[in-house]
DRENDO-1510 file (C-alpha; in Angstrom, 1 decimal, always signed):
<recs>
REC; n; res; u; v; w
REC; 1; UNK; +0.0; +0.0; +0.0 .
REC; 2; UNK; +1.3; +3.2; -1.3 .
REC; 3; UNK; +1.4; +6.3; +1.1 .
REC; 4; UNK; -1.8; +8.2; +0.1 .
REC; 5; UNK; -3.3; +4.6; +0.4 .
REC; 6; UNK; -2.4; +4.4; +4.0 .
REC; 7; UNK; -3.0; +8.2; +4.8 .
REC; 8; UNK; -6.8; +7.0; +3.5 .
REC; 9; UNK; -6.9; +3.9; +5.9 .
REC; 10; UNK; -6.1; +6.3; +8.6 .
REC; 11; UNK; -8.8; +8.7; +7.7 .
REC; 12; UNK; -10.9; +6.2; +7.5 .
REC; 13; UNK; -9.7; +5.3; +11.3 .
REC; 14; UNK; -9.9; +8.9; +12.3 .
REC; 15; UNK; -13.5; +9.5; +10.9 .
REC; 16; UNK; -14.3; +6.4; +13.4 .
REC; 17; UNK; -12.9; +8.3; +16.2 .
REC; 18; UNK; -14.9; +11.0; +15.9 .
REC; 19; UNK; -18.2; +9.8; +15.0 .
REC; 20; UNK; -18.3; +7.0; +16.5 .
REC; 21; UNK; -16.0; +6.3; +19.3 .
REC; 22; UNK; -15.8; +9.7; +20.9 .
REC; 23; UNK; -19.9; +10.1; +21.2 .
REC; 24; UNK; -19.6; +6.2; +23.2 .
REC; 25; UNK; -16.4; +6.8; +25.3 .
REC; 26; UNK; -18.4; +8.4; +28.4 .
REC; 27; UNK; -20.8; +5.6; +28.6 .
REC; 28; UNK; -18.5; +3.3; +27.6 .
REC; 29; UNK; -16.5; +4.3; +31.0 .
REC; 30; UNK; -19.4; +4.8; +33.6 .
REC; 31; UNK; -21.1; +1.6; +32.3 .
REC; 32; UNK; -18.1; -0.4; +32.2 .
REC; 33; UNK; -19.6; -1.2; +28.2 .
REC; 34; UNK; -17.2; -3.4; +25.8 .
REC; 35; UNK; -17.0; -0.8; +23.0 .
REC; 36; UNK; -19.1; -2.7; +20.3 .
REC; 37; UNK; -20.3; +0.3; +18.6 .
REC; 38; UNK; -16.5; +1.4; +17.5 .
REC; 39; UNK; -15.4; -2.0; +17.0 .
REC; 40; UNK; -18.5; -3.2; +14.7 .
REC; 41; UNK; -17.3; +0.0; +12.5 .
REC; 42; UNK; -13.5; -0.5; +12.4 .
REC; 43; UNK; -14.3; -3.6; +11.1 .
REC; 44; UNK; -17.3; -2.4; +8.8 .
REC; 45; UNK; -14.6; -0.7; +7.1 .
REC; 46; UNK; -12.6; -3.6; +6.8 .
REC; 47; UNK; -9.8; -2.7; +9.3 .
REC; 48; UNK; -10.4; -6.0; +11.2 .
REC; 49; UNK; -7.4; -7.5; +8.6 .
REC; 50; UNK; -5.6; -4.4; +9.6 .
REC; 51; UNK; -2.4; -6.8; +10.6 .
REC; 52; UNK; -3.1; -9.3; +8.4 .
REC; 53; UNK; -1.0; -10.2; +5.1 .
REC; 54; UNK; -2.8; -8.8; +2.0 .
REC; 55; UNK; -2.0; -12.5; +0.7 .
REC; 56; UNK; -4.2; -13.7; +3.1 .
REC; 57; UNK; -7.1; -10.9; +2.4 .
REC; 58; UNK; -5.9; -8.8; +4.7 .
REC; 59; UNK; -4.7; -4.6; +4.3 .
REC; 60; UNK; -1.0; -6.0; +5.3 .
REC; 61; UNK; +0.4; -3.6; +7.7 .
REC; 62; UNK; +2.8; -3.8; +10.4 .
REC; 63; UNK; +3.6; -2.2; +13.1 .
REC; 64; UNK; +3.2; +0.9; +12.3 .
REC; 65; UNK; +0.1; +1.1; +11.1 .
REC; 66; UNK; -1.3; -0.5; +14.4 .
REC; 67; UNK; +0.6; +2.4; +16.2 .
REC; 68; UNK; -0.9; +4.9; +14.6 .
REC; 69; UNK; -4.7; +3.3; +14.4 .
REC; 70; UNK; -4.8; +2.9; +18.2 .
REC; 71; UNK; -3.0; +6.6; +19.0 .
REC; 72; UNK; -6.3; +7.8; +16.8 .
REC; 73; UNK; -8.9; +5.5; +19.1 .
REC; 74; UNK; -6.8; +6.3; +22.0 .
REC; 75; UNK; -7.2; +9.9; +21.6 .
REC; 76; UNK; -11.1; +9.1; +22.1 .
REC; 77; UNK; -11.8; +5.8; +24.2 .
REC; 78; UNK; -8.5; +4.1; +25.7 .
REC; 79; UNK; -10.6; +1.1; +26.1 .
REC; 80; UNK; -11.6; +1.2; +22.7 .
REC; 81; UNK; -7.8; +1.6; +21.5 .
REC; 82; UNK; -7.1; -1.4; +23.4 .
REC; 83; UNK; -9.6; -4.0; +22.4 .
REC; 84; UNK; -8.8; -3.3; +19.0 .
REC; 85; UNK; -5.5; -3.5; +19.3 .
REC; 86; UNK; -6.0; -6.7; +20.8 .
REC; 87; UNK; -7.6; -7.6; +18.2 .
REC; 88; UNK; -4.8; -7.1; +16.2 .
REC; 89; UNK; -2.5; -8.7; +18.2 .
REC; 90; UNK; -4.3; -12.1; +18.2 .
REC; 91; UNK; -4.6; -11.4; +14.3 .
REC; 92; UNK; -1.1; -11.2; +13.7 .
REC; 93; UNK; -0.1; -14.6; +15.7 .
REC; 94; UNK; -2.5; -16.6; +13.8 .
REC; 95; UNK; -1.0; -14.8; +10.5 .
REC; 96; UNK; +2.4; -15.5; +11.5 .
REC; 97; UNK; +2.1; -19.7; +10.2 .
REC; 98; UNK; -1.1; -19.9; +9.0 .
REC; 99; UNK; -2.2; -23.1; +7.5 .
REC; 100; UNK; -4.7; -22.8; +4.7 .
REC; 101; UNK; -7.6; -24.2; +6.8 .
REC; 102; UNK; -6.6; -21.5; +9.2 .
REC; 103; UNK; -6.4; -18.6; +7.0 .
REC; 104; UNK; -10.0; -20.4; +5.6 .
REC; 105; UNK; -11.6; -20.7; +9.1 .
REC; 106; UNK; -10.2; -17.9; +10.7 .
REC; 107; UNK; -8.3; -15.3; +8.7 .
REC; 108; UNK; -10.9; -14.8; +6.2 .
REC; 109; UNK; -13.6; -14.1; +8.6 .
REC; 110; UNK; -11.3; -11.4; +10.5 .
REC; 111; UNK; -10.4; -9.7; +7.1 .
REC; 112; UNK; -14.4; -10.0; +6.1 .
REC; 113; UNK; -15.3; -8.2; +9.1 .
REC; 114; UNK; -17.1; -11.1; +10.5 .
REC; 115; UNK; -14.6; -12.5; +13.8 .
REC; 116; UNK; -13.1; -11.2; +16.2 .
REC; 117; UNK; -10.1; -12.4; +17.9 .
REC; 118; UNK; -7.8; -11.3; +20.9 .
REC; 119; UNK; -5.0; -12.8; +23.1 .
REC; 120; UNK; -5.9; -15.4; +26.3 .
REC; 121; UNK; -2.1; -15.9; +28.0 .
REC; 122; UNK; -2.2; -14.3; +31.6 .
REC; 123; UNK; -2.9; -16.2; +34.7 .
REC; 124; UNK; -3.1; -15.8; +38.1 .
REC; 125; UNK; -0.5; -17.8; +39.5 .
REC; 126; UNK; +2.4; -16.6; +37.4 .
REC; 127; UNK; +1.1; -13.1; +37.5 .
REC; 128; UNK; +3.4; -10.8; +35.0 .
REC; 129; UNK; +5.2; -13.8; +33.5 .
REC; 130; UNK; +2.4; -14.2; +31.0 .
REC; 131; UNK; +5.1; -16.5; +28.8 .
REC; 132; UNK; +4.9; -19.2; +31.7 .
REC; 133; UNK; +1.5; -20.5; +31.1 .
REC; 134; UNK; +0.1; -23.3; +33.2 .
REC; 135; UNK; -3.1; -24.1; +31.4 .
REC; 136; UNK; -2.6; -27.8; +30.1 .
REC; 137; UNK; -2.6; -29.4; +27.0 .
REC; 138; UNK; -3.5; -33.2; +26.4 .
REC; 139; UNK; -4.1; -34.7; +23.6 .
REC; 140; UNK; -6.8; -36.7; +23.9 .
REC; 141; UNK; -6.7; -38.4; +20.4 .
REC; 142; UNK; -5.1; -38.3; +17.0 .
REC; 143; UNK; -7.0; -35.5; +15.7 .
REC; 144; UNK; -8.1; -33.1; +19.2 .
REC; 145; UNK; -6.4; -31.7; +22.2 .
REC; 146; UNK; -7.9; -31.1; +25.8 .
REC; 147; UNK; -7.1; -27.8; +27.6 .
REC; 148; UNK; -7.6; -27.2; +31.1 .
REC; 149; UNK; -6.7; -24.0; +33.2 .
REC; 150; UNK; -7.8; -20.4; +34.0 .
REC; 151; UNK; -6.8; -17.0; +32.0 .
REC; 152; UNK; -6.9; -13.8; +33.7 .
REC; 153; UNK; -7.6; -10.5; +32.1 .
REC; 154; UNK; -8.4; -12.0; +29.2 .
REC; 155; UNK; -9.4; -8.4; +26.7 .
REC; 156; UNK; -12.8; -8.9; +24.8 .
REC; 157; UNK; -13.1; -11.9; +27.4 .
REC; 158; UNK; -16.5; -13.2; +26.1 .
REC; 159; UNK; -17.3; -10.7; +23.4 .
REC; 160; UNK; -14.5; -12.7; +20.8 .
REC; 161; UNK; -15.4; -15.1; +18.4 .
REC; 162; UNK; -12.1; -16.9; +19.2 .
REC; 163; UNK; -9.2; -16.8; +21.6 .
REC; 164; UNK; -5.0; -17.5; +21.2 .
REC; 165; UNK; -4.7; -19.3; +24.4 .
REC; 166; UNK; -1.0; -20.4; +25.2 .
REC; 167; UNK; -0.7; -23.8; +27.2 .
REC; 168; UNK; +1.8; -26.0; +28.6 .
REC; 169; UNK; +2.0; -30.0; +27.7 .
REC; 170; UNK; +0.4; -31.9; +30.1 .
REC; 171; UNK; +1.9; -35.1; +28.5 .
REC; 172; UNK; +4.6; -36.5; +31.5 .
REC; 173; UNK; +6.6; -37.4; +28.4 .
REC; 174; UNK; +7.0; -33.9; +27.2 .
REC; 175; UNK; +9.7; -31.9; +27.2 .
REC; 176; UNK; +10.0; -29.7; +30.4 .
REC; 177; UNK; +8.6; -26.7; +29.7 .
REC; 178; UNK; +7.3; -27.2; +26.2 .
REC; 179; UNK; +4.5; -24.4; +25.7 .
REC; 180; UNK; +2.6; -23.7; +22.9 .
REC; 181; UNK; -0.3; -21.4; +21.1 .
REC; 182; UNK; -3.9; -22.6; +19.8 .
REC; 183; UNK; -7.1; -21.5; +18.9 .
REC; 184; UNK; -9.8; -21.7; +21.2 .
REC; 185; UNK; -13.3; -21.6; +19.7 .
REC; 186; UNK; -15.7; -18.7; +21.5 .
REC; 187; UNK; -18.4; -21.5; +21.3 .
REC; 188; UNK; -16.3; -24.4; +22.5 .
REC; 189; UNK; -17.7; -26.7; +25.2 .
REC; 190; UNK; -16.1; -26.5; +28.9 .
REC; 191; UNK; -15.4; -22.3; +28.6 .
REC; 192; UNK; -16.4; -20.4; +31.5 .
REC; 193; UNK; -16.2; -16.2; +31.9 .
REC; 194; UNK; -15.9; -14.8; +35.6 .
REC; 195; UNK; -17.5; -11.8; +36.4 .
REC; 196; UNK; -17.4; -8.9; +34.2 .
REC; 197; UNK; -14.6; -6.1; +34.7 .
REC; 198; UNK; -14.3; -3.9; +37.1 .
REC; 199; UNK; -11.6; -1.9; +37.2 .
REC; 200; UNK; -10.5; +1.8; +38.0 .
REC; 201; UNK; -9.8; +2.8; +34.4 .
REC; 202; UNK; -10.2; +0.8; +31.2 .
REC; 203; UNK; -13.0; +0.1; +31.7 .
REC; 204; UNK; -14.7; -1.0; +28.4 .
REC; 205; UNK; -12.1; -3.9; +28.2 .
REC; 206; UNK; -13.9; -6.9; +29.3 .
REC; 207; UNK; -10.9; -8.2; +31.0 .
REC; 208; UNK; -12.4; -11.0; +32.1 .
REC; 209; UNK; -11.3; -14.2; +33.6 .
REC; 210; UNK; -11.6; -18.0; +31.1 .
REC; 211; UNK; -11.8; -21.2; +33.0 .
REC; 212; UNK; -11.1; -24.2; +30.4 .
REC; 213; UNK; -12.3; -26.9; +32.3 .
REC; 214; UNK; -11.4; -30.0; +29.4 .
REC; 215; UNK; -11.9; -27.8; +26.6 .
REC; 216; UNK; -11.9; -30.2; +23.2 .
REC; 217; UNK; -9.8; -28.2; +20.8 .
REC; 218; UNK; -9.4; -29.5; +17.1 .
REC; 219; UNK; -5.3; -29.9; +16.3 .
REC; 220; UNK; -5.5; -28.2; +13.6 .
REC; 221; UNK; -6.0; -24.8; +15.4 .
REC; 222; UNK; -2.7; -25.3; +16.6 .
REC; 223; UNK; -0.3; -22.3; +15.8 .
REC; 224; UNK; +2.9; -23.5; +14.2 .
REC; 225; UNK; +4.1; -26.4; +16.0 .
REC; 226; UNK; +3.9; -28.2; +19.9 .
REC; 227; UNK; +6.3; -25.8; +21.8 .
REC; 228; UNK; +6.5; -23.1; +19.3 .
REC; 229; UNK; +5.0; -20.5; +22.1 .
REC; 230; UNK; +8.1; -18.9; +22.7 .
REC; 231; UNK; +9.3; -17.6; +19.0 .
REC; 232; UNK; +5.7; -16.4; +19.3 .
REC; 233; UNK; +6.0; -14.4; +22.2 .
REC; 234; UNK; +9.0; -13.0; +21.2 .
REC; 235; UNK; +8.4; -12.4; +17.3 .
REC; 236; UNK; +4.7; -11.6; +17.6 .
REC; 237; UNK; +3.0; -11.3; +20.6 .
REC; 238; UNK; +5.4; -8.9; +22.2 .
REC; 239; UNK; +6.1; -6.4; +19.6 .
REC; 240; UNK; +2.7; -6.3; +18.4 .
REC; 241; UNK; +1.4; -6.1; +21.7 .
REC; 242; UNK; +3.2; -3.1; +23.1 .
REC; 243; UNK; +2.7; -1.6; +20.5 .
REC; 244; UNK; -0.9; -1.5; +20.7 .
REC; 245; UNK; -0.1; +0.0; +24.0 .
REC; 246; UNK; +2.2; +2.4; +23.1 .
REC; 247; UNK; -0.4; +3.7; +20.6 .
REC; 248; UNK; -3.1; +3.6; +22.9 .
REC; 249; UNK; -1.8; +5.4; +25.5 .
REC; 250; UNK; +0.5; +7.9; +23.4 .
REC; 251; UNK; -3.6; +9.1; +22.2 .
REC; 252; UNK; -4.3; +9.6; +25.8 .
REC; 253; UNK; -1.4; +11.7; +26.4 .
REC; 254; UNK; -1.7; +13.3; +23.5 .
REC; 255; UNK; -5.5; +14.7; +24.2 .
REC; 256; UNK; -4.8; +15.3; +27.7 .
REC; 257; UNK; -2.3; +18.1; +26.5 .
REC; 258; UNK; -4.7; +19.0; +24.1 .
REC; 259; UNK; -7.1; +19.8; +27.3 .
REC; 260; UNK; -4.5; +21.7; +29.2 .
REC; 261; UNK; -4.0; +23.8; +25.9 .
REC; 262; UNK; -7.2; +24.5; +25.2 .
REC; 263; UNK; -8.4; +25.5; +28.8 .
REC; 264; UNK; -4.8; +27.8; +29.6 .
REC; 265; UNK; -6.1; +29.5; +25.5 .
REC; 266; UNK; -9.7; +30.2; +26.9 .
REC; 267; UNK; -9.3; +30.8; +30.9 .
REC; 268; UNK; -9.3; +34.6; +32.0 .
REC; 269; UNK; -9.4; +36.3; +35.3 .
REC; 270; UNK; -12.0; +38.7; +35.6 .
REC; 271; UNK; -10.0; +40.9; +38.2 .
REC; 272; UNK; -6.9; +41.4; +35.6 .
REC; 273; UNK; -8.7; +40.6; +32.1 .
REC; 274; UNK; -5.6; +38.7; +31.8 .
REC; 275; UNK; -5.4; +34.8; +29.7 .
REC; 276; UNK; -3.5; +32.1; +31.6 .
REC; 277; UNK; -2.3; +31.4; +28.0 .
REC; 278; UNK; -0.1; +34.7; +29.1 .
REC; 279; UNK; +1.2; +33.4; +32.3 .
REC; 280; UNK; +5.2; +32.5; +31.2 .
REC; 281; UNK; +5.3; +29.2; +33.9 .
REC; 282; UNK; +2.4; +28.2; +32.2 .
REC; 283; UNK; +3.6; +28.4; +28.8 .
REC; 284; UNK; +6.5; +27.1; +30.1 .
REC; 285; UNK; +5.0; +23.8; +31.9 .
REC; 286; UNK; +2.8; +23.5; +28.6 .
REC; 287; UNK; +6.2; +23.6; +26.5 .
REC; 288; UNK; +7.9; +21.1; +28.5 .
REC; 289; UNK; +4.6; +18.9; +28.4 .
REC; 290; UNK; +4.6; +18.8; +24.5 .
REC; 291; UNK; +8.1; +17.8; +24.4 .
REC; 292; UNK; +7.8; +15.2; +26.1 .
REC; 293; UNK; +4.4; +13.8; +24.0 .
REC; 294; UNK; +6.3; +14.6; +21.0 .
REC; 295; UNK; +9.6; +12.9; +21.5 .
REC; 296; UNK; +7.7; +9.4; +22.8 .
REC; 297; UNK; +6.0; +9.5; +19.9 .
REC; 298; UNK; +8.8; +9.9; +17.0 .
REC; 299; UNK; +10.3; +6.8; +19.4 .
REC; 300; UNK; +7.2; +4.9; +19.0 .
REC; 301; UNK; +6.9; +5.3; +15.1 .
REC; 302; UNK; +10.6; +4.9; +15.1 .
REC; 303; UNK; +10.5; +1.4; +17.2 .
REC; 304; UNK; +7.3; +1.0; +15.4 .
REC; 305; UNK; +9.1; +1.6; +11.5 .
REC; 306; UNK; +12.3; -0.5; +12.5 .
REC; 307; UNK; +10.5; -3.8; +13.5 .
REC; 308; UNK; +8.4; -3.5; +10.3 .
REC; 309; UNK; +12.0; -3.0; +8.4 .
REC; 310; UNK; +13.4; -6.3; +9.8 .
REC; 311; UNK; +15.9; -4.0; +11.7 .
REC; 312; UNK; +17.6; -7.2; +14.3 .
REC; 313; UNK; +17.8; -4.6; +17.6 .
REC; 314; UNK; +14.3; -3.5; +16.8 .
REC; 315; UNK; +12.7; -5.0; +19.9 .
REC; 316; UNK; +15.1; -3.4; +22.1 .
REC; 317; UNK; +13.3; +0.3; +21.2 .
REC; 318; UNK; +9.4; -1.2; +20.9 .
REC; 319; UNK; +10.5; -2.8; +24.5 .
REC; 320; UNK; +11.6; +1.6; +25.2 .
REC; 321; UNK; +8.5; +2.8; +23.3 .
REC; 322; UNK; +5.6; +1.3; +25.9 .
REC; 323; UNK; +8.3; +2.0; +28.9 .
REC; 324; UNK; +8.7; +5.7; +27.9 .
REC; 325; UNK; +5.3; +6.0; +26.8 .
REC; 326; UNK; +3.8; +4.8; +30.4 .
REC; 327; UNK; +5.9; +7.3; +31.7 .
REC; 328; UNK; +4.7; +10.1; +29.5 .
REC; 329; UNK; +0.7; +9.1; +29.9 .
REC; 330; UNK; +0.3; +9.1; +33.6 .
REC; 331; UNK; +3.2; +12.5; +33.6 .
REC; 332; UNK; +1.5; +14.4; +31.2 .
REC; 333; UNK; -2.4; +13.7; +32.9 .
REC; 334; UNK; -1.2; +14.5; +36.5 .
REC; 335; UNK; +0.4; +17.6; +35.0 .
REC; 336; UNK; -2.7; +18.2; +32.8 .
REC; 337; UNK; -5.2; +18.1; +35.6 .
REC; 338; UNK; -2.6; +20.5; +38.2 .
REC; 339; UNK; -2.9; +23.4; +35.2 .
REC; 340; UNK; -6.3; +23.2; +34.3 .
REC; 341; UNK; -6.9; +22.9; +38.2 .
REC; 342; UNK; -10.6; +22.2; +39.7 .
REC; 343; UNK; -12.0; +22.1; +36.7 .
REC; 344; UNK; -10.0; +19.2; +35.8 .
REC; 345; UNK; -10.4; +17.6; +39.1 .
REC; 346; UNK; -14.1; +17.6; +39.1 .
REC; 347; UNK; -15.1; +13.8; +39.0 .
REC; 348; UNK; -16.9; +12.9; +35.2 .
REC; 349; UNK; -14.4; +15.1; +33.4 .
REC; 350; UNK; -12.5; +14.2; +30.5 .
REC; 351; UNK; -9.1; +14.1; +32.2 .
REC; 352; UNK; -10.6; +12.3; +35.4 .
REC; 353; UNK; -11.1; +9.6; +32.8 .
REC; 354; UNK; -7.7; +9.8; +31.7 .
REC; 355; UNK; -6.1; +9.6; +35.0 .
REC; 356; UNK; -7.6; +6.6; +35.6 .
REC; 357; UNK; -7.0; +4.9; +32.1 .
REC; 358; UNK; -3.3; +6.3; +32.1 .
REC; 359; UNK; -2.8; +4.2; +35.3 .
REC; 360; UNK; -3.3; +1.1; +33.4 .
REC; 361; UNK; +0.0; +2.0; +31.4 .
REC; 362; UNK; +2.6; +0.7; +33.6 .
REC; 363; UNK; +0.3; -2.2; +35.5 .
REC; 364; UNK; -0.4; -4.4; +31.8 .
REC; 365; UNK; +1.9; -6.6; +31.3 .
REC; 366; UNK; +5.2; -6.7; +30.5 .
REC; 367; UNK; +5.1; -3.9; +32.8 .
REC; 368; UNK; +7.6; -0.9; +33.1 .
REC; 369; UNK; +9.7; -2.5; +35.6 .
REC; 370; UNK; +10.0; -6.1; +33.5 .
REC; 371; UNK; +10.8; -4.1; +30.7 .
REC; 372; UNK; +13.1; -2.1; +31.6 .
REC; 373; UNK; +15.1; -5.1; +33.4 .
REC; 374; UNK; +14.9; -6.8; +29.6 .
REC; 375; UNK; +16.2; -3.8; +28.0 .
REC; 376; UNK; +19.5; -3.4; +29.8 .
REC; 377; UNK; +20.0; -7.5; +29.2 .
REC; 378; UNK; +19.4; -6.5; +25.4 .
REC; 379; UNK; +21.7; -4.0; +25.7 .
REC; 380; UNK; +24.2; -6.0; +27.4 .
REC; 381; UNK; +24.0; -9.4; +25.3 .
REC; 382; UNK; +22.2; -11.3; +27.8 .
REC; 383; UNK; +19.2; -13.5; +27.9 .
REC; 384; UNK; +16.1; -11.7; +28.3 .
REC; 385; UNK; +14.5; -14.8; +30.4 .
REC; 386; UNK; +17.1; -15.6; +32.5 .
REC; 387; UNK; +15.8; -15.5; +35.7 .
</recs>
């Protein structure tokens, strides 16, 4: 896709945004709502395949792309951002070795606008070490698997059409350690959703929890082969997942500067007659505020650019992208809300919403702290798993 064809798909994205998304976000928050109504029309305009290899029907974008289509939802509904971004993410692992009854069953579907997919890999007992799954795997004859476990915080838990669930072997012949990816079925038999989710911020996500209680699973919806889970978590899931982050939350920064700017432009004191826009800390807090937005995103399409270029030490800056990012979001909202003061503050406002979405930034996993421990290993030539 040329340039002016992906300036169009991002139009397309915006226009969303803004007539769709924006008009939901509030009750989307204070209901605690999946976001159906901006998801049903991302994928109405066929940006369900947004990920997906044009070979395969889909638009064939990278990285990139999915940074800059969740900054746009971002700017709008976080939770919104997110879901379709997760989306996205469980798109892209089921692209990465397709078989052609997968691409028939579920690639085509996603790229029609029909399915809807998403990551299922957290768990309670292993908490941020989402590539140490503990959810088993037996094969229970030559052509189906059985999967028992629980997920946690499973995004657009029980509004998917189909989960990537990663699972152990349960086999006591297997290979210590040998995890793997599959395709679970929305309608498979043995799936049960915990309550729905009720969080601080994010709260459209459906984060919900999946107990597989002996789950049949077809072998065929097996991604790439038994034990293939961690090239996927390190080639796919991890770079297209922080991205989606990155992009999310770089929107939410990015509008709650917008907020600051536009109430320090319109906000006079009757007394003087004087704007705050006037006030020299303020321009200069404002100043400081856009640098920072501004330089976390040219790292985030840079990161974002690289990994879609094949560059080899690309992870290393999409690992700094969501870590410098998570720092900007909750920064830039704090500061937001301190200069557009009581207004700000009030409880229902815009940037109330955003304080409590930015939160999420460094708490979603890998968080900040994990990251930031895997970047200096990179740096240094070490393993990133070796503790």
């Amino acid at each position: 896709m040329d340039r002016q064809d992906f300036a169009s798909l991002m139009l397309k994205v915006q226009d969303i945004a803004e007539a769709v998304v924006a008009p939901n976000a509030t009750a989307v928050d204070a209901e605690a709502g999946w976001p159906e109504a901006g998801i049903r029309a991302l994928q109405r305009e066929g940006l369900g395949g947004l990920v997906v290899p044009a070979a395969y029907g889909g638009k064939g974008h990278g990285l990139y792309a999915l940074a800059r289509a969740c900054e746009i939802l971002g700017q709008e509904c976080a939770s919104t951002a997110i879901c379709f971004g997760m989306h996205c993410v469980g798109s892209s692992v089921i692209s990465a070795n397709a078989t052609p009854d997968q691409q028939a069953r579920f690639l085509a579907p996603i790229c029609e606008g029909r399915h809807i997919t998403t990551l299922s890999l957290s768990e309670a007992g292993t908490g941020v070490h989402f590539y140490l799954p503990q959810t088993t795997m037996e094969a229970v004859s030559d052509d189906a698997f059985s999967l028992t476990g629980n997920k946690t915080f499973v995004t657009n838990g029980g509004k998917a059409d189909s989960y990537v669930v990663s699972v152990v072997a349960a086999s006591p012949e297997a290979p210590i350690g040998q995890f793997s990816c599959i395709v679970v079925p929305a309608d498979a038999e043995g799936i049960r959703w915990g309550a729905n989710w009720e969080g601080l911020g994010m709260r459209g996500n459906s984060s919900r929890t999946m107990e597989l209680q002996g789950v049949r699973v077809p072998r065929r919806n097996l991604l790439g082969k038994e034990g293939d889970q961690i090239w996927y978590i390190f080639n796919v899931v991890l770079p297209y997942f922080l991205i989606a982050m990155a992009g999310t939350f770089l929107g939410a920064a990015t509008t709650a500067l917008e907020e600051a700017r536009r109430h320090l432009s319109r906000r006079y004191h009757t007394h003087t007659g004087s704007s705050l826009a006037q006030a020299s800390v303020l321009q200069h807090r404002l100043g400081t505020l856009w640098g920072m937005v501004e330089r976390t995103r040219r790292l985030t399409y840079h990161a974002a650019a690289s990994f879609d270029a094949g560059d080899p030490d690309s992870l290393t800056a999409v690992m700094a992208a969501k870590v410098e990012v998570a720092d900007c979001v909750v920064t830039v909202v704090n500061e937001a809300m301190t200069l557009c003061g009581g207004i700000g503050y009030r409880k229902g406002s815009r940037l109330h919403r955003l304080l409590r979405d930015a939160r999420a930034a460094h708490l979603m996993s890998p968080t900040t702290d994990i990251l930031r421990v895997w970047i200096g290993r990179a740096l240094l030539g070490q393993p990133l798993l070796s503790d």
